[in-house]
Steps between C-alpha positions, in 0.01 A plus 500: 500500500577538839876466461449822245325693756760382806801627274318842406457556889858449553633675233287780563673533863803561381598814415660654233888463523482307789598177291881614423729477787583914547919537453587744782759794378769285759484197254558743224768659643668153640463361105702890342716416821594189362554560165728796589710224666509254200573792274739634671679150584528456105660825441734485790629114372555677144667749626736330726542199147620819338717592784703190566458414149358127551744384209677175505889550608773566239631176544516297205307822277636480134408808449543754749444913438784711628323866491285699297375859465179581370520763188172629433146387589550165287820467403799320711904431514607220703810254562430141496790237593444187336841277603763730506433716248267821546235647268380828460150516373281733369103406567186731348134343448554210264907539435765411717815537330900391587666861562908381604615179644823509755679258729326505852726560762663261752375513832755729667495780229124587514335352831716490780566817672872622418488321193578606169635843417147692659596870638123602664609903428447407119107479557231183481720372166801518601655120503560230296181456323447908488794489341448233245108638446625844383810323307229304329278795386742709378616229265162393385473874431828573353405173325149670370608839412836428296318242290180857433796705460766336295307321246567837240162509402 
């Protein structure tokens, strides 16, 4: 019994909060401190993974993507190279479909300056694959609209 009464004298000196450590508002502002560095750290490594675009090298890529233009909020045209031979595609949620095929281009006719037939007062498709890109679309729609037109229906 007199182990009971010596630990309600001593617990009966303490006072009421006393028991928790008190966090000053300087180790609350050192902890938001610190997370505003980690936080920011993250977003400043995604932003500079976007930048560079930490992507292995082209060397050795099968399949490599030439340009692309984005249509509408879902819906996109690109130009894929696989070998030598370039693809236009066509890609909306769920369907990705094969628009024109065409040679790609050597070397000197599309990448190296003064290559190719390019003449920069013509606009941003002016050259040899501007020139093959519209060639190709108005035969796929020459293609489309004589075969709706002429079928004498």
């Amino acid at each position: 019994m007199n182990a009971v009464n010596n630990a309600a004298r001593i617990a009966s000196g303490v006072g009421a909060g006393t028991a928790v450590p008190s966090v000053g508002v300087g180790a609350v502002l050192q902890t938001l401190v610190g997370l505003a560095v980690v936080v920011a750290l993250v977003f400043a490594c995604a932003w500079l993974a976007r930048r560079f675009g930490l992507q292995p090298s082209a060397r050795g890529q099968l399949v490599r993507t030439v340009g692309g233009v984005s249509l509408g909020g879902k819906e996109r045209v690109a130009v894929v190279q696989i070998g030598d031979t370039w693809l236009v595609v066509g890609a909306a949620p769920g369907n990705v479909r094969l628009l024109h095929t065409m040679p790609a281009p050597q070397a000197n006719e599309a990448g190296a300056p003064g290559g190719g037939d390019a003449d920069p007062a013509q606009g941003p498709l002016a050259g040899t694959f501007g020139t093959r890109f519209r060639a190709a679309l108005a035969d796929e729609a020459r293609k489309r609209f004589s075969r709706t037109s002429g079928g004498g229906r």
